[in-house]
KOLKOL-814038 format. One record per atom (N, C-alpha, C): residue in three letters; x, y, z. Coordinates in steps of 0.1 Angstrom, whole numbers, plus 5000, padded with zeros to 4 digits. Layout:
N
AlaXYZ
...
This chain:
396
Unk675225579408
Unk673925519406
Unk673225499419
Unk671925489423
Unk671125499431
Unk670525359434
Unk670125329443
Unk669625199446
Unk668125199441
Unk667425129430
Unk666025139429
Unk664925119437
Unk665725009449
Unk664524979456
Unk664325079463
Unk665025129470
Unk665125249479
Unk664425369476
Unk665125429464
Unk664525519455
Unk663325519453
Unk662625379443
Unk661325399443
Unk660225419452
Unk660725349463
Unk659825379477
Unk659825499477
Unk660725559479
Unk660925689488
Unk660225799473
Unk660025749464
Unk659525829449
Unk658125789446
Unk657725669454
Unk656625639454
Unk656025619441
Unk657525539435
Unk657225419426
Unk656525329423
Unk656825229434
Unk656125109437
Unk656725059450
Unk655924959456
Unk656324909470
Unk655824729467
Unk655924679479
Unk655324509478
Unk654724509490
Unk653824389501
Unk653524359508
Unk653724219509
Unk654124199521
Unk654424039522
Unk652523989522
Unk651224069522
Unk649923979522
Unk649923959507
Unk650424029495
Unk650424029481
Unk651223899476
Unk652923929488
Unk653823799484
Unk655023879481
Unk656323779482
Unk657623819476
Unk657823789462
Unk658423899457
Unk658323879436
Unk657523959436
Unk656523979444
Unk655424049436
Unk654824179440
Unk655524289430
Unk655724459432
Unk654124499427
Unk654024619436
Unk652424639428
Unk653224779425
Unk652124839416
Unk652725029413
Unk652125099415
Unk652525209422
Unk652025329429
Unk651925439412
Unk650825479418
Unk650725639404
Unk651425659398
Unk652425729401
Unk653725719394
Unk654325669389
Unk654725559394
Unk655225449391
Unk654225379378
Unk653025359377
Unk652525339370
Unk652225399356
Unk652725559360
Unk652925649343
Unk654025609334
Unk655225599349
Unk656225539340
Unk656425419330
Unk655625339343
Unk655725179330
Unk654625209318
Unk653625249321
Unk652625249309
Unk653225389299
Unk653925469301
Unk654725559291
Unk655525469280
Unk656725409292
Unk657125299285
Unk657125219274
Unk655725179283
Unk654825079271
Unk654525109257
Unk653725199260
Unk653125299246
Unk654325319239
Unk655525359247
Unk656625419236
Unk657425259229
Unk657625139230
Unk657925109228
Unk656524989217
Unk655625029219
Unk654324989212
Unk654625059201
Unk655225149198
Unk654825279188
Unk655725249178
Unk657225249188
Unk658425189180
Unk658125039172
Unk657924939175
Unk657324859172
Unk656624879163
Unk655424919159
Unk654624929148
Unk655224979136
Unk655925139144
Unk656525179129
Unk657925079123
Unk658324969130
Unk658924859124
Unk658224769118
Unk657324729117
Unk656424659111
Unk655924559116
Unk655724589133
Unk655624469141
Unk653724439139
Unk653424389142
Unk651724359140
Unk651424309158
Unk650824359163
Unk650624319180
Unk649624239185
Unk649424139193
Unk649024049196
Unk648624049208
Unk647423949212
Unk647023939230
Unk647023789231
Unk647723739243
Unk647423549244
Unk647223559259
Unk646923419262
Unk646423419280
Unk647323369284
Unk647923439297
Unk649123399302
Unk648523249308
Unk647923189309
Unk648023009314
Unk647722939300
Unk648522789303
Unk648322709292
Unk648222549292
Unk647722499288
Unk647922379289
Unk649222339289
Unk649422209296
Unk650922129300
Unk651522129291
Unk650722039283
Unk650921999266
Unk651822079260
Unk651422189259
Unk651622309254
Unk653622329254
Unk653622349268
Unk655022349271
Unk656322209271
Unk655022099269
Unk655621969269
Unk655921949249
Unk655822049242
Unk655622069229
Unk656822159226
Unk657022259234
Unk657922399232
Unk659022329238
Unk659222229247
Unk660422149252
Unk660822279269
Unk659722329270
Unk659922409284
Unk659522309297
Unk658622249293
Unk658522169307
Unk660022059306
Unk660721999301
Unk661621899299
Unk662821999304
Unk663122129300
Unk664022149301
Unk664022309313
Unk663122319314
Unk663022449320
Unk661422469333
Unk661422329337
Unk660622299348
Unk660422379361
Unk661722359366
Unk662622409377
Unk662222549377
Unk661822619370
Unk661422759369
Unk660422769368
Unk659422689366
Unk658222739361
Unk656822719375
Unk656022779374
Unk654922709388
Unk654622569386
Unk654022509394
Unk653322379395
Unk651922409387
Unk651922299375
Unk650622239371
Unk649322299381
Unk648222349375
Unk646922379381
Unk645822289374
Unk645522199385
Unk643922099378
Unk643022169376
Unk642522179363
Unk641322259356
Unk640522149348
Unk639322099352
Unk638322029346
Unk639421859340
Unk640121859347
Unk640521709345
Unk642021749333
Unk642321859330
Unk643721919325
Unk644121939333
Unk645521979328
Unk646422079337
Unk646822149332
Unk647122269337
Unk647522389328
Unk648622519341
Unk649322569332
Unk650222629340
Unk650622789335
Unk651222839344
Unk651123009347
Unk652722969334
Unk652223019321
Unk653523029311
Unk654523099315
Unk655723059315
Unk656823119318
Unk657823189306
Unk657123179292
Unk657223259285
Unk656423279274
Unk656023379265
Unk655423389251
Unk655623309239
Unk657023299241
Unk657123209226
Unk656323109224
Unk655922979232
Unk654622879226
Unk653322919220
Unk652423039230
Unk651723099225
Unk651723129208
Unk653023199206
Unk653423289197
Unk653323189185
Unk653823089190
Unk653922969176
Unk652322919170
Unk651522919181
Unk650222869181
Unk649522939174
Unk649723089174
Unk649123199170
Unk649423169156
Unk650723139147
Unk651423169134
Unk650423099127
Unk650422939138
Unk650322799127
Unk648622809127
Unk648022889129
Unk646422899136
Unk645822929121
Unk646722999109
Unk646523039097
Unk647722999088
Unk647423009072
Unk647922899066
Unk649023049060
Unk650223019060
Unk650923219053
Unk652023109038
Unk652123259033
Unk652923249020
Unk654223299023
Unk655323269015
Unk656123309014
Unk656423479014
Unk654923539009
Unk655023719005
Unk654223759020
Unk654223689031
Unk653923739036
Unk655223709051
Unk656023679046
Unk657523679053
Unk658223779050
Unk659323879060
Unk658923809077
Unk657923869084
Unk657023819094
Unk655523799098
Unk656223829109
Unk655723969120
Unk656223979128
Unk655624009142
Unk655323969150
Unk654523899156
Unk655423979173
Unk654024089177
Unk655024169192
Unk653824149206
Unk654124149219
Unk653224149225
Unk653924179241
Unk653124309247
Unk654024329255
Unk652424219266
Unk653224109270
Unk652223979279
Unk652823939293
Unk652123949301
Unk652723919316
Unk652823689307
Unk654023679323
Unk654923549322
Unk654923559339
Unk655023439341
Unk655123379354
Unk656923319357
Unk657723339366
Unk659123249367
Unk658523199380
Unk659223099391
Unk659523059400
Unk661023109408
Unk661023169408
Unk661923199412
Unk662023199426
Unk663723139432
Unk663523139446
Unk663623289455
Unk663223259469
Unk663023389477
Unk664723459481
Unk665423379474
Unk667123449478
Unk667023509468
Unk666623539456
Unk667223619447
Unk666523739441
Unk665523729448
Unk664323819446
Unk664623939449
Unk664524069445
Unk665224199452
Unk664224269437
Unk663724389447
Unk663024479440
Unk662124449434
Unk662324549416
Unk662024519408
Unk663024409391
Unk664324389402
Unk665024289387
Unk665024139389
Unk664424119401
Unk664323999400
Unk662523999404
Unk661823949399
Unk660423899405
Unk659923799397
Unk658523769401
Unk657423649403
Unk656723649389
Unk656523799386
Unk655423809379
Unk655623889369
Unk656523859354
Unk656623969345
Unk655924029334
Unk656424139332
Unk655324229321
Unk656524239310
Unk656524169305
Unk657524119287
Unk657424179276
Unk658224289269
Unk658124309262
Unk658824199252
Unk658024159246
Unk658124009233
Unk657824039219
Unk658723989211
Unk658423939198
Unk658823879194
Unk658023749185
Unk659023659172
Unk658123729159
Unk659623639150
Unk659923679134
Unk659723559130
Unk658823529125
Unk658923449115
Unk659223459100
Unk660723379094
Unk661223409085
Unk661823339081
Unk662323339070
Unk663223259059
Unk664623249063
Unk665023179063
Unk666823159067
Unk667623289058
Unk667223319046
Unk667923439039
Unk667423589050
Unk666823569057
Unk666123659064
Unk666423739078
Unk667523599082
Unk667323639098
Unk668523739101
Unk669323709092
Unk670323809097
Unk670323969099
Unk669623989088
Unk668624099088
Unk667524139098
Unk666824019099
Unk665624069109
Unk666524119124
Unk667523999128
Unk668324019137
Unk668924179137
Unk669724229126
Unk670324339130
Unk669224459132
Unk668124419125
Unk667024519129
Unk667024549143
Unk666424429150
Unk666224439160
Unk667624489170
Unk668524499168
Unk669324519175
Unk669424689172
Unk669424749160
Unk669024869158
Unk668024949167
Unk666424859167
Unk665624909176
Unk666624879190
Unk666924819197
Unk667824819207
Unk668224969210
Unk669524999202
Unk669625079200
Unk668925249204
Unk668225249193
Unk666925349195
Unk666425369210
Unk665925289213
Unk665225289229
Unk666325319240
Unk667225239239
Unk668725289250
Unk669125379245
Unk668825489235
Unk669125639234
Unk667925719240
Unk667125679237
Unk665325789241
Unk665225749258
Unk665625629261
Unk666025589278
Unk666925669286
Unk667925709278
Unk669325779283
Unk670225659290
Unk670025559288
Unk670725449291
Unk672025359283
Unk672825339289
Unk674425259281
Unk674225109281
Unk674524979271
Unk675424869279
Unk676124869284
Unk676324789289
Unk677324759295
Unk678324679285
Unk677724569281
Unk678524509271
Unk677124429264
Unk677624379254
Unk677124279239
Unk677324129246
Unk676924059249
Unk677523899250
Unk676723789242
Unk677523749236
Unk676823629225
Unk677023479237
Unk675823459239
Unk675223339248
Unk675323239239
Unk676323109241
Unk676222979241
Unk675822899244
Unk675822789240
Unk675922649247
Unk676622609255
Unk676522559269
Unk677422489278
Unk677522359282
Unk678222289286
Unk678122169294
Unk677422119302
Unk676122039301
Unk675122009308
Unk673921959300
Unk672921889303
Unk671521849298
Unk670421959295
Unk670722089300
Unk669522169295
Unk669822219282
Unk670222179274
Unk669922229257
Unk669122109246
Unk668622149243
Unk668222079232
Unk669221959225
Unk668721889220
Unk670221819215
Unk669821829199
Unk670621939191
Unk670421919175
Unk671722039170
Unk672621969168
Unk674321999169
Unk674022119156
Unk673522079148
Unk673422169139
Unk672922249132
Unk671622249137
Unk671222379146
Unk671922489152
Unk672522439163
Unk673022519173
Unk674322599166
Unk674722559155
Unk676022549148
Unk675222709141
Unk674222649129
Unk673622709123
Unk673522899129
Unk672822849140
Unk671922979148
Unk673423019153
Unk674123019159
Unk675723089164
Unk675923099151
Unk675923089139
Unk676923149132
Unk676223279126
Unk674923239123
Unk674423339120
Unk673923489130
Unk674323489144
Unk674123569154
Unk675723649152
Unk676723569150
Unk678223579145
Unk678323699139
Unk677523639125
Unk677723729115
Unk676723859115
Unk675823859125
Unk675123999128
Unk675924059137
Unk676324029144
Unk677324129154
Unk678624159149
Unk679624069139
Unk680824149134
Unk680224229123
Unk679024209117
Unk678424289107
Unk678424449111
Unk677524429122
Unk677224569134
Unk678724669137
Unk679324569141
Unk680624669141
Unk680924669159
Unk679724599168
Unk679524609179
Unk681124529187
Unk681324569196
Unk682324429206
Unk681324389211
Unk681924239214
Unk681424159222
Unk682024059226
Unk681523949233
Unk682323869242
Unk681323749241
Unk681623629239
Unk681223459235
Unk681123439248
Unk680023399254
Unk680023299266
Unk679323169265
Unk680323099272
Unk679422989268
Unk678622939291
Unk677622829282
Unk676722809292
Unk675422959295
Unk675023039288
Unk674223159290
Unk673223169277
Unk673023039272
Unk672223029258
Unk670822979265
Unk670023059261
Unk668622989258
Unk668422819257
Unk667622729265
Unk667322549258
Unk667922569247
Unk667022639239
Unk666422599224
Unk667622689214
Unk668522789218
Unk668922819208
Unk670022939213
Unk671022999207
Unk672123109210
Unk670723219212
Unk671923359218
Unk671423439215
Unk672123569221
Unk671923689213
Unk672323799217
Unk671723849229
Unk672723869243
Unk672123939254
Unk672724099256
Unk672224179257
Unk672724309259
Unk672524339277
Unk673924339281
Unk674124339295
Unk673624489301
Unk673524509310
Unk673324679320
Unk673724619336
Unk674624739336
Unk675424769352
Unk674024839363
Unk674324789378
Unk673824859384
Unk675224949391
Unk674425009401
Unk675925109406
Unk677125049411
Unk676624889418
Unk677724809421
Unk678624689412
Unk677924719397
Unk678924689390
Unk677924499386
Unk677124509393
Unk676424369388
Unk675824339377
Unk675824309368
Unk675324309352
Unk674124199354
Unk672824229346
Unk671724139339
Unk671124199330
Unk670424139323
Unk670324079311
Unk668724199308
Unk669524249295
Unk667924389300
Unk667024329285
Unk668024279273
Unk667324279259
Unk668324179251
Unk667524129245
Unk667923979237
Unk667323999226
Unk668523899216
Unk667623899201
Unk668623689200
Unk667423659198
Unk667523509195
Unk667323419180
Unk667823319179
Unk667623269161
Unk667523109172
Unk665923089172
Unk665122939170
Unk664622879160
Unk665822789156
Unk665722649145
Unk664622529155
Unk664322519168
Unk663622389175
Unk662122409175
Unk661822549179
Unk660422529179
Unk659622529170
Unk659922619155
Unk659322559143
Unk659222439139
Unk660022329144
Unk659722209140
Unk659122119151
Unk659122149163
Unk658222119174
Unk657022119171
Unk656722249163
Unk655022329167
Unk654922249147
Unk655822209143
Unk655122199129
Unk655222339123
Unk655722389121
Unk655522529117
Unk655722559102
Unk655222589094
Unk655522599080
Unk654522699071
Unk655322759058
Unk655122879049
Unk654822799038
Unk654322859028
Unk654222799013
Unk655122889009
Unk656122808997
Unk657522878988
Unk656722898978
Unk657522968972
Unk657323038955
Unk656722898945
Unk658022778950
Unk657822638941
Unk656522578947
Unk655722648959
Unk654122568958
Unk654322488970
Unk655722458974
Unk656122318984
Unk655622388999
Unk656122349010
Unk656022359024
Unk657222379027
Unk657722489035
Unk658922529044
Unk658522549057
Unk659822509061
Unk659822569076
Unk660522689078
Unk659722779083
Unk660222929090
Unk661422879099
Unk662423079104
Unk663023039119
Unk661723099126
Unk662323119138
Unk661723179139
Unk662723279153
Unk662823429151
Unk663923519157
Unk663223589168
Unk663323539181
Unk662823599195
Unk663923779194
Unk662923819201
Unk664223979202
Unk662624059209
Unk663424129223
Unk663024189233
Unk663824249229
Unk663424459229
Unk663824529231
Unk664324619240
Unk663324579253
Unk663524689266
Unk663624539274
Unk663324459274
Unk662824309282
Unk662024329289
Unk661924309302
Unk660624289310
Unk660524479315
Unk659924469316
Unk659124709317
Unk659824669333
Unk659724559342
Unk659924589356
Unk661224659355
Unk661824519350
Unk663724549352
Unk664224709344
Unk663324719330
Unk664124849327
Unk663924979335
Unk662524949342
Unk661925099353
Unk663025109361
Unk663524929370
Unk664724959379
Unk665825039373
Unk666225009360
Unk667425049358
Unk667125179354
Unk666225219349
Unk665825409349
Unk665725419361
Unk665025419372
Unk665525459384
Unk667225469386
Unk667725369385
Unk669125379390
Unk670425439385
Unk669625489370
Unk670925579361
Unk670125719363
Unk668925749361
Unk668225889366
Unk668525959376
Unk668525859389
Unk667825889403
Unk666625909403
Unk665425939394
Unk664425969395
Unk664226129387
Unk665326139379
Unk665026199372
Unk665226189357
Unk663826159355
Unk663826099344
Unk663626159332
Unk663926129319
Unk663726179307
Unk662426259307
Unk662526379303
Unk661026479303
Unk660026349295
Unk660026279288
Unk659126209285
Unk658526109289
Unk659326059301
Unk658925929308
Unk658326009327
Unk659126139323
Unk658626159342
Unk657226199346
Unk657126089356
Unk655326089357
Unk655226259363
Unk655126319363
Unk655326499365
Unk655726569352
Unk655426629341
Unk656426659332
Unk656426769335
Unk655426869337
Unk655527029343
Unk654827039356
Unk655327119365
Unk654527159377
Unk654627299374
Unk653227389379
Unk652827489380
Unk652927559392
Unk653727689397
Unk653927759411
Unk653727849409
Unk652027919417
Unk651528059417
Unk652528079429
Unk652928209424
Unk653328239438
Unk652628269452
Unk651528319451
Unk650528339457
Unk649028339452
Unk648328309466
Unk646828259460
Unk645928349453
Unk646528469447
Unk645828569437
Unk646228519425
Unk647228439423
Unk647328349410
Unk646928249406
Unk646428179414
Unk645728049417
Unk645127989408
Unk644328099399
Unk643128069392
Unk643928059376
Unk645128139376
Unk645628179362
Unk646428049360
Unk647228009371
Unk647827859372
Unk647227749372
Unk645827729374
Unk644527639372
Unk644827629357
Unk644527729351
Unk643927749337
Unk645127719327
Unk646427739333
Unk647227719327
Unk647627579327
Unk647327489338
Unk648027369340
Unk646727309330
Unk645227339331
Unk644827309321
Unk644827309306
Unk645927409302
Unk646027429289
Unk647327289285
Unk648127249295
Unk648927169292
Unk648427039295
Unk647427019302
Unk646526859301
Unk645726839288
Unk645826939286
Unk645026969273
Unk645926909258
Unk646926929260
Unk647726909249
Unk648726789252
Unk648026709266
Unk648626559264
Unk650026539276
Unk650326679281
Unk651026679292
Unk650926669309
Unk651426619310
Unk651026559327
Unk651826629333
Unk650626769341
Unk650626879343
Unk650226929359
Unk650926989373
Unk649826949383
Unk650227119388
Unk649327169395
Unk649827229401
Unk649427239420
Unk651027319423
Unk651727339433
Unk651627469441
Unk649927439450
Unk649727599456
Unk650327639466
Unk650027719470
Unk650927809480
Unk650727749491
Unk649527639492
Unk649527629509
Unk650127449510
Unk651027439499
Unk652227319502
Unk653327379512
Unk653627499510
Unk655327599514
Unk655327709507
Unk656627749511
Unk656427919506
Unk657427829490
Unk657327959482
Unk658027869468
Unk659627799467
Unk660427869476
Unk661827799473
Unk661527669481
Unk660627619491
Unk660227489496
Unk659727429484
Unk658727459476
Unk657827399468
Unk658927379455
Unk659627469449
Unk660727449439
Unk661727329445
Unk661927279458
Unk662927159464
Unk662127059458
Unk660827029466
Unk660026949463
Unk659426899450
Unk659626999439
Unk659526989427
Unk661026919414
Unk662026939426
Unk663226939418
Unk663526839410
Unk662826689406
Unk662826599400
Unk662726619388
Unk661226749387
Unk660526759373
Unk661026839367
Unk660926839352
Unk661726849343
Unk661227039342
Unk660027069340
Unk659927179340
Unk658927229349
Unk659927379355
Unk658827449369
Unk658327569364
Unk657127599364
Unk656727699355
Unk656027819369
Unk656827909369
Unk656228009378
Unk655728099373
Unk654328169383
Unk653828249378
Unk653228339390
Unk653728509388
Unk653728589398
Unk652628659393
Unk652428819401
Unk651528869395
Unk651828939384
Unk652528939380
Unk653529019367
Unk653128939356
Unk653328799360
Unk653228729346
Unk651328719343
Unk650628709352
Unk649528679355
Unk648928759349
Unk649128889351
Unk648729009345
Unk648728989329
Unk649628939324
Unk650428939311
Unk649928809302
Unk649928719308
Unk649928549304
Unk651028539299
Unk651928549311
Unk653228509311
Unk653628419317
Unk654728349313
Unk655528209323
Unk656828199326
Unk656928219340
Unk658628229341
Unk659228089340
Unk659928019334
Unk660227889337
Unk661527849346
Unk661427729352
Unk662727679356
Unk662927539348
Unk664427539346
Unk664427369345
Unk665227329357
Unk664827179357
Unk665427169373
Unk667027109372
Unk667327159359
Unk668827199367
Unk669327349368
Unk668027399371
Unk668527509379
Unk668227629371
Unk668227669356
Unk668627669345
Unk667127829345
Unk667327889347
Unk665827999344
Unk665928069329
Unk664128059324
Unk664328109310
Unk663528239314
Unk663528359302
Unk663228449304
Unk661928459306
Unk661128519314
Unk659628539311
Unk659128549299
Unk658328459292
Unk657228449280
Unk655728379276
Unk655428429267
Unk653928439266
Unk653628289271
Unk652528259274
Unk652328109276
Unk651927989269
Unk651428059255
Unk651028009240
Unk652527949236
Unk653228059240
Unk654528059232
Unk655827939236
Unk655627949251
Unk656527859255
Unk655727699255
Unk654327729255
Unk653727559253
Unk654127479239
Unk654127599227
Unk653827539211
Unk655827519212
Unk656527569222
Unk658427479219
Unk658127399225
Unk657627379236
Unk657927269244
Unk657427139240
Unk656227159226
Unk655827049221
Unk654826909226
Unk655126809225
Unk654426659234
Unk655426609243
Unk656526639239
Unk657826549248
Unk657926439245
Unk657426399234
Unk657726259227
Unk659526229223
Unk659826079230
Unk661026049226
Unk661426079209
């Protein structure tokens, strides 16, 4: 595995500047196809799960967090209070309060559980300047988030769903766990205190993962304040594990925020309500596609998907037209003239992208395309209609 910070620079990923600040990565072009590919692809997954998508403003009143039990127990992380017209309000350090605000904002039925509630929303951490490195530790995250609002007959299900989507995405990523770890409770003042609750939510995370069939490993002290939860670990090359995607069961803040459904019998319930990140923050999973890739990324995520190489500048015009036929059809397409290097330079320089499409005067003559893949891999010369309608969108 490859080092991301390094990599990305030199890929022209992303970079930082100490005038911007430490934590805080900005994205270079490229770097920026990949997170926003990302995005989209896991927006898309989402929907066709039956997520419903949402926008909230990453600052919030104190209150807010003094409600969610984040300022009490999770301070130390968060920025300092900002005075706004005689309030205070602060850079959220996570979605879920929002998320609850949003539910109780309208009055729901029982038939409209489980209510599923996704938003990919920047969050603020505090985090100190020793642990900061790259893109897996920073200042300023872009979260992929959802809660479930649901019925206790509900969560175990909603739960294994989400671990399903899990699933899904660390296939279309090309990415492994490392391992499953079911996050406890530990010894100390930062949990909530409601014994049975905590009882409740572990058993039912329990019975999703021996359900699954998955291994896993119980730790304790690695639980969320407010509640257990499933962490799915990833290795870097030296073997250091963090935390890429979680799926959580919160009994505390439905009854913090007041949170409640009408039953079938007419009465008032209270929802859980099931936190579960798929990819987790876009920063940390880019690092970790950088570091199982190298930079060569799934034809669907690589900011290059085809490059075009006339061999010479009498082809120029046919490789214009062609790289426009493939912008045309939604593919991120560039081409590579003669006066970068002669072609086996320009084929090195290319070797990340998934497909090299050469075109001599043979093919030119013809509207033909010689292809390479860049492992090396040469397909026969064919029509250019023909090799565009296999090659498709490149959709995971």
């Amino acid at each position: 595995m490859h080092d991301h910070r390094k990599l990305g620079r030199e890929l022209g990923l992303f970079d930082t500047d100490p005038l911007i600040g430490a934590g805080l990565p900005y994205w270079l072009p490229d770097g920026a196809v990949v997170r926003h590919t990302l995005e989209e692809y896991i927006r898309d997954a989402e929907r066709r799960a039956g997520y419903r998508h949402v926008c909230s403003p990453v600052l919030g009143k104190r209150e807010l967090y003094e409600i969610s039990g984040h300022w009490a127990h999770y301070r130390d992380d968060m920025f300092p209070p900002m005075d706004l017209g005689g309030e205070q309000v602060v850079l959220r350090p996570s979605l879920c309060p929002h998320h609850a605000v949003i539910y109780r904002s309208r009055a729901h039925s029982y038939r409209e559980l489980p209510l599923r509630m996704a938003e990919l929303g920047g969050m603020y951490r505090s985090e100190l300047s020793g642990v900061l490195g790259g893109l897996t530790r920073v200042r300023a995250i872009q979260l992929n988030d959802a809660h479930i609002f649901c019925t206790l007959d509900q969560v175990a299900d909603e739960a294994a769903a989400a671990l399903e989507l899990i699933r899904s995405a660390y296939a279309a990523m090309g990415i492994r766990p490392a391992r499953y770890r079911l996050s406890l409770a530990g010894e100390g003042g930062k949990y909530v205190a409601a014994p049975e609750n905590w009882k409740r939510a572990a058993a039912l995370l329990t019975e999703v993962l021996d359900r699954s069939g998955l291994e896993y490993e119980a730790v304790e002290g690695e639980a969320a304040f407010y509640g257990p939860k499933i962490d799915v670990q990833v290795a870097d090359g030296a073997g250091r594990e963090s935390t890429l995607s979680t799926v959580q069961v919160d009994f505390h803040q439905p009854e913090r925020f007041d949170l409640h459904y009408t039953g079938p019998d007419g009465a008032k319930h209270r929802p859980v309500m099931v936190h579960r990140s798929i990819i987790g923050s876009v920063e940390r999973a880019v690092a970790h596609l950088i570091e199982v890739h190298g930079g060569a990324f799934p034809a669907w995520l690589a900011p290059t998907q085809l490059v075009v190489l006339p061999i010479s500048d009498a082809e120029l015009p046919q490789a214009d037209r062609f790289a426009q036929q493939c912008l045309q059809r939604g593919l991120r397409a560039e081409v590579s003239a003669p006066d970068r290097g002669s072609l086996g330079a320009r084929i090195r320089e290319a070797r990340l992208v998934p497909y090299q499409v050469v075109i001599g005067a043979k093919e030119a003559e013809a509207d033909l395309v010689s292809v390479r893949l860049r492992d090396g891999q040469r397909l026969d010369a064919q029509p250019a209609d023909e090799f565009l309608a296999g090659l498709g969108d490149l959709r995971p």
